[in-house]
C-alpha positions, 0 to 999 in steps of 0.5 A: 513324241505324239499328242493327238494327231501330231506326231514329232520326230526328234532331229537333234539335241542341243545341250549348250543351247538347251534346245530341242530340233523338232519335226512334224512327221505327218505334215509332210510341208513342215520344216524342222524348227527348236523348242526349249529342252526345259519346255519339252521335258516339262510336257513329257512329264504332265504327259502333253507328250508320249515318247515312242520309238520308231523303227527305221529301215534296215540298214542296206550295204553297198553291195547290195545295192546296184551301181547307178543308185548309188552314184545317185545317191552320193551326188544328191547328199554332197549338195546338203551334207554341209549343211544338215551336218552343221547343226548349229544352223541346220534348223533355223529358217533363215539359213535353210533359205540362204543355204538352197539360194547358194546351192541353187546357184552353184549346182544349176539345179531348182529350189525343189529338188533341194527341198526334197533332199532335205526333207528325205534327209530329215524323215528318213532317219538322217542316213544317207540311204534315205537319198536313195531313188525311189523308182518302185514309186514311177509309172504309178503301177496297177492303175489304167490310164483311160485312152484319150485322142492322141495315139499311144505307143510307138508309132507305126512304120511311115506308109500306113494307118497311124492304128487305133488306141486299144479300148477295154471293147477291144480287149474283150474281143482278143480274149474271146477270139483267144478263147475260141481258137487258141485254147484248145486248139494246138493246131492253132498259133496266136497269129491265127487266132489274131487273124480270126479275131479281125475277121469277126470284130474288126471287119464286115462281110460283103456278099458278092452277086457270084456267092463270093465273100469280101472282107472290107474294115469296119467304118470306124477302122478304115481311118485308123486301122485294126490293132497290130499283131503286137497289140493283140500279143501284149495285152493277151499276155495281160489280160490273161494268165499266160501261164494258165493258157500254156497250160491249157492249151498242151496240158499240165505235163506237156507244160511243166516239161517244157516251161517249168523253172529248174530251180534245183539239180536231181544230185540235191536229191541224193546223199550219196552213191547207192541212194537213188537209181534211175531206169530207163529203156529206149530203141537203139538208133542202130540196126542188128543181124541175126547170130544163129549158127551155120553158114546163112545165119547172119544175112538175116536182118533182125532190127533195132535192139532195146538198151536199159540203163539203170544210174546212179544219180549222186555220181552219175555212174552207170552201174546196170546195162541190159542190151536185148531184143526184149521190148521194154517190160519187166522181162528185160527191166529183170535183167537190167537190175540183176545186172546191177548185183553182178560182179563185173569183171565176171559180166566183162569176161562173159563178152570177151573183155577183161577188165579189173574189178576197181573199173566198174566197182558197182554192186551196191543194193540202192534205197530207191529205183525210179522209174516212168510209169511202166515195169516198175509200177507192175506188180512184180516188182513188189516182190522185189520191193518186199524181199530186198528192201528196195523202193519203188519210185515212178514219174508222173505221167509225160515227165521225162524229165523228172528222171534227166540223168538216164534220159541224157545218158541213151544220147551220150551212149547213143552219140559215142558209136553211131558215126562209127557203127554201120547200120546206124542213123540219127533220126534228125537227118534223115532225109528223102532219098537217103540210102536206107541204113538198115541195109548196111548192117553188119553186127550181131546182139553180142557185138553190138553188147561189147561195143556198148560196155566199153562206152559205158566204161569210158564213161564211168572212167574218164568222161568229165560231166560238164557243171557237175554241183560239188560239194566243198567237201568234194572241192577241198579233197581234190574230186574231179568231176568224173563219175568213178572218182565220185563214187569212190569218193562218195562211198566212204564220205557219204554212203558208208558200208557196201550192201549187195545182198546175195545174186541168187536172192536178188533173181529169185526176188525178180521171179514173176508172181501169180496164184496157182491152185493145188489140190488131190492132182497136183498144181494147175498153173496157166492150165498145166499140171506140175507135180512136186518131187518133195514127198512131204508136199506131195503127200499133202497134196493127197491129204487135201483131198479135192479140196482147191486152194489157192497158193503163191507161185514164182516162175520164169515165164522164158520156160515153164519147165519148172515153177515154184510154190510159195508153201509156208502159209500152209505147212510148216516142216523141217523137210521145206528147210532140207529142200531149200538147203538143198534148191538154194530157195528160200524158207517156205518155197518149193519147186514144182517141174512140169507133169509130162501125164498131162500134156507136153509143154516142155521148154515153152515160154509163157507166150509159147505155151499159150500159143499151143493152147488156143491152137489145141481150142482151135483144133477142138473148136473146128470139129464142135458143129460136127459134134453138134450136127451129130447129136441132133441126128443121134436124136432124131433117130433115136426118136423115129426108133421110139415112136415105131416101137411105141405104135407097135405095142398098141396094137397088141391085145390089152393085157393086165399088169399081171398078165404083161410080167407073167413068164418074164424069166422064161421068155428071156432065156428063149429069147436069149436062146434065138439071139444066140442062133442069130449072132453065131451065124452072124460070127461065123458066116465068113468062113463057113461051108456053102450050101452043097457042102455036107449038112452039118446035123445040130444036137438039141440041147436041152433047155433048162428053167433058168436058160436055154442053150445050144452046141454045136456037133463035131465036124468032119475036118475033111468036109471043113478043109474040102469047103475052105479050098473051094 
């Protein structure tokens, strides 16, 4: 009940007494006292008074409570539970006075404490919890106490200066000396930015007459001492957001990967088997030799070899494996995730082992693929993305452990063959002066590939995971924490049907992607020429004349033998679909083989190809200041040539432009006549007779308008052959 500022809660009801216990609540010295029931009523009628319900504290259970605070409690209501539970006495003065005289002298306990039992008991809704400690209260939180004489803290270790209270002036010099050689600075520690917080604070600098420099306390330090190390580490870690300093000093990645709370599991993530797969790669801790042919193939020492690892996350089945020496790119991430569609038990027998198909029951087509920033956020896996419906997930930059299931599966691969496999090392105890462990190599890629299936199977088969969370579904079937007892489990409870789309699809999907142009000559791709069997396409190539379009290709950059052309958008046929029928393409896609007419490029990688064109660049471009240099002379004589000609036609006598084309047809053929002469002569000067030999008469032809000729008399042979002897 309130009126004006007086606000009275009702503590009991007294209907044999008629009479009210009532208790000023904002008073926090009043003590409950009675009213006459008939005079409170007749107030709340003229509205002297406002009923109004109060809201008490939640009810808390026991359990939820920790155990000193309810021995606490307990003890402190066994003193007053006699007394507020009697309440034909709990309300009159006199026997409240007589009640903690009593209870004083029995418990040994002072008047106040008693008072304040009541008075909790009484405001606090006459519950028992209201007696509960009230330690949020202690230590007055979020107010400084100004320092004074006496000194703060635990003492120092007997031996040295008792050390100064910290003053907001010191304060401020820890955060200015952390500022300067502590953010930023990751060569840097806290005890280094300490010790160069006294150097520039705390100390003076003594110039010595030799040049040198000491350090001596400042004067009103030398008493005391400067701050210890704890000091300057407690209040950096409260003056500052010691979050955001980590934070700055390693970078947000760095600091979520070391420091981040790890709330959640990666399987909180994931419904089921096939919803989210994880990718990685990473260099293998074991050194491989060469598997070529013949008698000295394996003495050559090749290196360390890449593994890709592609798992589930919901079972933490490994359900992809790629071992190669391809560095991690989209050429050895294409066959990691080919793997993944394979039929195993046809994989396994490729290597040299049998296994049964429930061993490894993995081909299922998954939701999402994550991965770290690299193949999978090329863009040639957008094609996969578009023809297999699959999703493309990537971590943020530096976040490995966004993706913690396969990051910790390379060190269970990793730990299972090392001790055993020669050539092998473990990059934490490699020491100076260790033998050097490439040397001990004995395996080859295909070894090595069948040791590191069979680990794979043992932990797909029987490896326990350790604080897997299952479900209580998981629990109640009987699952053991393995990660094909999940997977089958998981598949009908949680996935459902199966999806493997077909192999050929999902290795035409994983084909690289670029533009090629097409015109009157064919497909120029990477500066080749490719020529389409189809006549229908080959037929268009014709009709498009010289016109150049631009056309999607798909190849496989290990051999440019063949590519293929994305044609669809640009002619629609029943022939494309007899050529697919036939290829095993899809709709629209045509393939195109290497045009031999323009170069020889058969059997070449992407790489190698571009290889033997910057070669060719470079054969040319050795030979382009000959070129040059020639051209220049080409026209220096051609010049001089000019110039001799054109000073010889001024000195001929001046002549009209008449006079100059006069007889031009007449003077050509005795013109050509005379040239004739000279290039017979020239042609037969080899073999014709000497001088003493007989003369050889020449008939005159006669000459014509239009030409003049000449012909050679019959010859005596006898002469001919007497000459050609000599």
């Amino acid at each position: 009940m309130t009126v004006d500022d007086v606000q009275l809660s009702v503590l009991n009801v007294d209907l044999v007494c008629n009479e009210v216990a009532l208790l000023d609540i904002r008073n926090p010295t009043s003590w409950p006292f009675l009213s006459p029931l008939d005079h409170v009523e007749q107030d709340v009628i003229v509205n002297n008074f406002v009923c109004e319900d109060i809201e008490l504290p939640a009810c808390i259970l026991d359990d939820d409570l920790p155990a000193n605070w309810v021995v606490i409690r307990d003890r402190s209501f066994g003193i007053i539970k006699n007394f507020v539970e009697n309440h034909s006495i709990a309300y009159s003065a006199k026997a409240r006075i007589d009640f903690v005289k009593s209870v004083c002298d029995r418990e040994s306990i002072s008047r106040t404490t008693v008072h304040k039992y009541l008075q909790r008991y009484w405001r606090g809704g006459m519950v028992r919890n209201a007696l509960l400690p009230r330690f949020g209260n202690c230590g007055a939180p979020g107010i400084e106490r100004p320092p004074g004489e006496a000194k703060r803290g635990r003492p120092r270790n007997p031996g040295g200066p008792p050390g100064p209270n910290t003053t907001p002036e010191m304060r401020r010099y820890f955060c200015i000396a952390v500022n300067l050689h502590y953010r930023n600075d990751r060569n840097c520690d806290l005890t280094h930015a300490y010790h160069k917080c006294i150097e520039l604070f705390f100390c003076d600098k003594i110039v010595k007459p030799n040049g040198g420099i000491d350090l001596v306390h400042k004067k009103e330090y030398r008493e005391t001492g400067v701050p210890s190390f704890k000091i300057f580490e407690h209040y950096i870690k409260k003056d500052l957001c010691y979050q955001e300093l980590q934070k700055a000093r390693l970078g947000s990645s760095a600091y979520e990967m070391r420091y981040r709370a790890k709330l959640d599991t990666s399987v909180a993530n994931s419904w089921g088997p096939g919803c989210r797969y994880e990718i990685d790669a990473t260099l293998v801790d074991v050194t491989l030799r060469s598997r070529r042919c013949g008698p000295h193939g394996r003495k050559y020492i090749l290196g360390n070899p890449v593994i890709y690892v592609v798992i589930d996350v919901f079972s933490k089945m490994i359900v992809g494996i790629y071992v190669g020496w391809e560095h991690p790119s989209w050429r050895a991430a294409m066959m990691a995730i080919t793997n993944i569609f394979e039929d195993k038990v046809e994989f396994c027998k490729s290597l040299g082992i049998d296994i049964a198909p429930e061993e490894w029951p993995c081909r299922d087509k998954p939701t999402v693929i994550l991965g770290d920033r690299a193949e999978m956020m090329s863009k040639q896996s957008r094609s996969m993305i578009e023809s297999l419906g699959v999703a493309i997930e990537n971590t943020p930059p530096y976040r490995g452990d966004w993706k913690g299931t396969v990051e910790s599966r390379f060190h269970i691969l990793q730990h299972g063959f090392r001790p055993f496999v020669p050539g092998s090392w473990d990059r934490s105890r490699q020491v100076r002066g260790d033998r050097d462990p490439r040397l001990d190599a004995v395996l080859d890629i295909i070894e090595f590939y069948k040791i590191i299936v069979d680990l794979v199977l043992c932990h797909n088969n029987f490896h326990v995971l350790k604080d897997y969370p299952r479900s209580k579904e998981m629990t109640e079937a009987g699952v053991p924490a393995i990660p094909l007892h999940i997977w089958n489990w998981g598949k009908p409870a949680r996935a459902g049907a199966a999806k493997t789309p077909h192999l050929d699809k999902v290795k035409f999907a994983l084909l690289w992607r670029d533009t090629a142009t097409i015109n009157y000559e064919g497909v120029r791709f990477r500066k080749i020429r490719y020529k389409c069997d189809d006549p229908y396409v080959s037929n268009y190539f014709r009709i498009e004349g010289r016109r150049v379009k631009n056309v999607e290709v798909a190849y496989d950059d290990r051999n440019m033998n063949v590519i293929y052309l994305n044609m669809q958008d640009l002619i629609r046929d029943h022939s494309l679909i007899k050529a697919r029928e036939k290829t095993g393409l899809p709709t629209g896609w045509v393939a195109c083989v290497l045009s031999t007419g323009k170069g020889d490029y058969r059997d070449l990688t992407e790489r190698e190809v571009e290889g033997v064109k910057k070669d060719e660049a470079e054969i040319d471009e050795g030979h382009r200041e000959a070129q040059i240099l020639r051209r220049a002379e080409n026209q220096a004589r051609i010049d001089e040539i000019v110039q001799t000609a054109c000073k010889e036609v001024r000195l001929l006598p001046v002549q009209s432009k008449a006079a100059k084309l006069k007889d031009m047809r007449k003077n050509r053929a005795e013109e050509r006549a005379d040239r004739r002469r000279e290039e017979s002569d020239a042609f037969t000067a080899s073999f014709r007779p000497k001088p003493e030999s007989p003369t050889i008469e020449r008939a005159a032809a006669p000459c014509t308008d239009e030409e003049s000729a000449f012909e050679l008399p019959p010859v005596d042979m006898s002469d001919w052959e007497a000459g050609y002897e000599t």
